[in-house]
N, C-alpha and C positions, 0 to 999 in steps of 0.2 A: 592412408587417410586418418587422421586423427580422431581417436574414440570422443562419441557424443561424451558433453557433460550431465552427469548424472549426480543429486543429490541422495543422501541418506534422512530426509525429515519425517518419515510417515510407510509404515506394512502397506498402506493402501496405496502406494504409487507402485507397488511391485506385483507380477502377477505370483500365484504360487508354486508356479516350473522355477521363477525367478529367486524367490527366496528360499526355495529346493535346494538350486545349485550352489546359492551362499553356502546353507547349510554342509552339504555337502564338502565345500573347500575349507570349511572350519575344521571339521571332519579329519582334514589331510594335513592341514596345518597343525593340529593338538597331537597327531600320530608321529608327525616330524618334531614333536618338540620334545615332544616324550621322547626320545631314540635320542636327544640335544642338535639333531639334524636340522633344527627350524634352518630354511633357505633365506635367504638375505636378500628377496626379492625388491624391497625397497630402496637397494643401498645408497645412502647420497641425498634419500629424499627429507623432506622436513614436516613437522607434520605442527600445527598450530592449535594449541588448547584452550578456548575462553571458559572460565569459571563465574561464572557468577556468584555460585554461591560453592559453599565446600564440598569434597566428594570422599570417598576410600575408594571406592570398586573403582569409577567410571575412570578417575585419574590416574591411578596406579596402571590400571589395567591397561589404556590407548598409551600410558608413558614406555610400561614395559615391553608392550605389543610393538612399537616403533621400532624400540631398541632391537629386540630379535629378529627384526624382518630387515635392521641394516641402517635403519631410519635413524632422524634423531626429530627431540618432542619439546613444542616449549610450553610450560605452564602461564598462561596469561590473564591477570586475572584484574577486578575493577581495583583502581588504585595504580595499575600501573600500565593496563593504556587507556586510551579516552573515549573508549566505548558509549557511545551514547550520551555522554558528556559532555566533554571538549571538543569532543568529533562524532557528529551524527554514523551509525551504523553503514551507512552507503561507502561511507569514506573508507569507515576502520576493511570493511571488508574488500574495497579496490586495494588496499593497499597493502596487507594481509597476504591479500593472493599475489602478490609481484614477489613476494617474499619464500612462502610454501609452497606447496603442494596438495595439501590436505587440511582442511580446519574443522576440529570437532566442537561445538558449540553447545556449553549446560545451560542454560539462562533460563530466568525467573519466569520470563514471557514467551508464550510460542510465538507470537508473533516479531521477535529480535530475532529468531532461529529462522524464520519464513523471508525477513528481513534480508540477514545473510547470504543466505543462497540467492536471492534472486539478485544479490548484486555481485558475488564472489565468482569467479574465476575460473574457480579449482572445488571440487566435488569439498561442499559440509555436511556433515557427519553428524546428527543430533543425540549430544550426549544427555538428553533429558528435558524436556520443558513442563509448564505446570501442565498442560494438555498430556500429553504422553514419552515414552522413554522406549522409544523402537530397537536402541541397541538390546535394551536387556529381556526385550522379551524374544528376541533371535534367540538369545543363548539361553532363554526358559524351554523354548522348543527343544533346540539340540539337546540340551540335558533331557529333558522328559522321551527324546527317542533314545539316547542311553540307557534310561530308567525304565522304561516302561516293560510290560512280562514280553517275555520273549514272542518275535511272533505275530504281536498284535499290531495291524494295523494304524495308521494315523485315524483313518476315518472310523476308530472303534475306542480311540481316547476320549476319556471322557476326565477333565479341566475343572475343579471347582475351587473360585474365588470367595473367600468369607473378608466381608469387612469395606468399608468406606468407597466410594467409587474413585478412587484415587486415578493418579495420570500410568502406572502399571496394569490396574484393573482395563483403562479403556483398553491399553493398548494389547494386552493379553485375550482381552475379549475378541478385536481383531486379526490377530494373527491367526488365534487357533479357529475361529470363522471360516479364514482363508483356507486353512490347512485340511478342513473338510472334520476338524474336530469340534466334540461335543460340549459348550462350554455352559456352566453355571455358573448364576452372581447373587449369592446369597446374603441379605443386608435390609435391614430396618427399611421401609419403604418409602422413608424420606433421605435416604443412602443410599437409594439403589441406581444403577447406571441411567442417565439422562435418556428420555426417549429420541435422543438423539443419533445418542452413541447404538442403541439397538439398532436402530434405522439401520445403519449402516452393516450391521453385524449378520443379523437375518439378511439383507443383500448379501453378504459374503455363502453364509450358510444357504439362500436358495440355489447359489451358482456351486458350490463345493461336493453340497451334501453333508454338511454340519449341522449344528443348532444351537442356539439361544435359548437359555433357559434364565427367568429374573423373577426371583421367587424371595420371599423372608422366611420361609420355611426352613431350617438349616440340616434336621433330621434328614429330611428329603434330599437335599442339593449333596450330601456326602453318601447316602448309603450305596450308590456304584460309583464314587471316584475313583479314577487312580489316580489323581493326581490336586491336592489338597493347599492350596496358596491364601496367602494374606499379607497384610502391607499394615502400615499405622491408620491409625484410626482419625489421625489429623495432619494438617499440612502445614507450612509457614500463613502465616496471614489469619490462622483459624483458631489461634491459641483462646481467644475469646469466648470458645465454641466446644474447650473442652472437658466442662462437666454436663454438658448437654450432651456430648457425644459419647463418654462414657456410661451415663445412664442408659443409652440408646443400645449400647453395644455390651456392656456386660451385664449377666457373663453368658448369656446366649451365643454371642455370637465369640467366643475366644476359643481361639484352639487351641484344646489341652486334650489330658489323656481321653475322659470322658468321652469329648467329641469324637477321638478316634475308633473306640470301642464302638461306635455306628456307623462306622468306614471297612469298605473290604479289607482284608487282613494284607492286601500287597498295595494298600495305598501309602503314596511318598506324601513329605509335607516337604510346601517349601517357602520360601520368603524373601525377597530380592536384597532385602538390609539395605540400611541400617532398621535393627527391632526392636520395640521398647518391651523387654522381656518381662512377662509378669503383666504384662497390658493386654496386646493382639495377641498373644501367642505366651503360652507356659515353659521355663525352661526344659522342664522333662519334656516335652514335645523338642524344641529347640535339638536338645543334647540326646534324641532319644535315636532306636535303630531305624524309624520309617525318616529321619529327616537326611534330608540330601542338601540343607542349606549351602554347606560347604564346597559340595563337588558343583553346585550353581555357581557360587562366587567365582571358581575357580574358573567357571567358563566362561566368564566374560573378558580373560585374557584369550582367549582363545577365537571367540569370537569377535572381537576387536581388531586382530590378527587376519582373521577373515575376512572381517568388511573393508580395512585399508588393504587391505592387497586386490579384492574386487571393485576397491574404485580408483585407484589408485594405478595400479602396476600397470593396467592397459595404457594409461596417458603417458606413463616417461617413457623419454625418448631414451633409447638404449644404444651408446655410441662404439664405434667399431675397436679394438684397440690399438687399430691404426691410426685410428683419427686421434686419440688417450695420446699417445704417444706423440704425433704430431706437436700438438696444442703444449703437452709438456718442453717439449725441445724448444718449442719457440719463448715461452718464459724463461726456461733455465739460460737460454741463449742471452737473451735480454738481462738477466739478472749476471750472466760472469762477463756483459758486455763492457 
């Protein structure tokens, strides 16, 4: 029977046995690849990339992720199909899926990402919208259970976000909710996460055993982290907004060495990047021994890797090499006919 269709647009469509087990298979995947064993479980498949706007992590990572599980990846982006254009979203995505197998989708609007799925075919993958960016905070988890002291439970992480309520911050706020971890959102009170986004977050933490903390205090939201993030201080469309936002945010709210000397001595820093160094965040923070920014980047190959083989490998259909063989003979018959 053919596996249900399942989208990747949102932590909250997933319960957290469910994003366990992703984890988990990431887990398996990063262990096979380090050994250069990555399995080729997607071989043959195709995997479809909408860009909206530009990427480093998100496109490197689902292009190179394709490539080692067997796959091949195409970069798509406005200007070269008619996304929304010349061809309303319904269309580009029927027709998309006659093509692939998997479509990863970064767009400007979450509602083109919400778009897609509900017309596509074949499981989309949301590489990012202005709302939130669920791949990257997968692989903020798995990294942080790499990182974190030996030992210590999820439900004893304690998560703090300094800086702008960005589409990271929602979505870091719900994952770790889910996860039964303890999150902070430390940020100017006119920056701080929408009473909306809590809504949802405290429901995670009353079902987990997590919690929600939304405080401007920033002394406070670091002196038990382990684990210490932040993001820019502004988005596309807000450039208007950015010496109100830097008045607002430094240098209070910048993490630099300072801040950390008010942080437990085994708290990591981390940053999803791209970082405007010297803005959110200090190079000597940046380049220093508590930042883990790098072994993050590194894992959203890894976890990309993960999420198309879990939504992905259940639906192809895997032919016998009897039948490989068949299908062959009958072309090559045809072709010395």
């Amino acid at each position: 029977m053919p596996t249900p269709l399942r989208h990747f647009i949102d932590t909250q469509d997933f319960t957290r046995e469910e994003l366990l087990r992703i984890i988990e298979l990431i887990r398996l995947l990063k262990e096979a690849d380090k050994a250069r064993a990555c399995p080729r479980l997607l071989s043959g498949a195709s995997l479809g990339m909408i860009f909206e706007e530009p990427s480093t992590r998100t496109r490197v990572s689902f292009e190179v992720a394709m490539t080692k599980l067997g796959g091949h990846a195409l970069y798509l982006r406005p200007g070269e199909i008619h996304l929304g254009q010349r061809e309303n979203v319904r269309d580009t995505a029927r027709v998309i899926s006659r093509m692939v197998d998997v479509i990863e989708a970064r767009t400007l609007k979450h509602q083109t990402v919400l778009d897609l799925a509900v017309n596509a075919t074949v499981p989309v993958l949301n590489g990012l919208t202005d709302y939130n960016h669920p791949t990257q905070v997968v692989c903020d988890v798995f990294t942080m259970i790499e990182h974190r002291i030996s030992g210590k439970p999820l439900s004893e992480v304690r998560v703090t976000f300094i800086g702008d309520a960005t589409n990271v911050c929602s979505s870091l706020m719900m994952i770790c909710t889910q996860m039964g971890m303890h999150f902070t959102h430390a940020a100017p009170p006119q920056y701080q996460a929408p009473k909306a986004w809590q809504a949802i977050a405290e429901a995670n933490a009353a079902q987990s055993g997590g919690s929600l903390t939304v405080t401007d205090d920033v002394d406070a939201a670091v002196s038990d982290a382990d684990f210490i993030y932040t993001d820019l201080w502004w988005w596309i469309g807000q450039e208007a907004e950015i010496p109100d936002r830097q008045r607002a945010f430094m240098p209070t709210y910048q993490v630099n060495e300072a801040l950390l000397t008010r942080a437990p001595a085994h708290a990591k820093f981390m940053h999803c990047l791209p970082a405007s160094r010297g803005v959110e965040v200090t190079d000597a923070v940046m380049d220093g021994p508590r930042s883990i920014i790098y072994d993050q980047s590194e894992n959203r190959l890894h976890t990309e890797k993960g999420l198309l083989v879990h939504f992905v490998y259940p639906r192809l259909y895997h032919p016998s090499h009897e039948l490989v063989d068949h299908h062959r003979g009958r072309v090559e018959a045809f072709l010395n006919s």
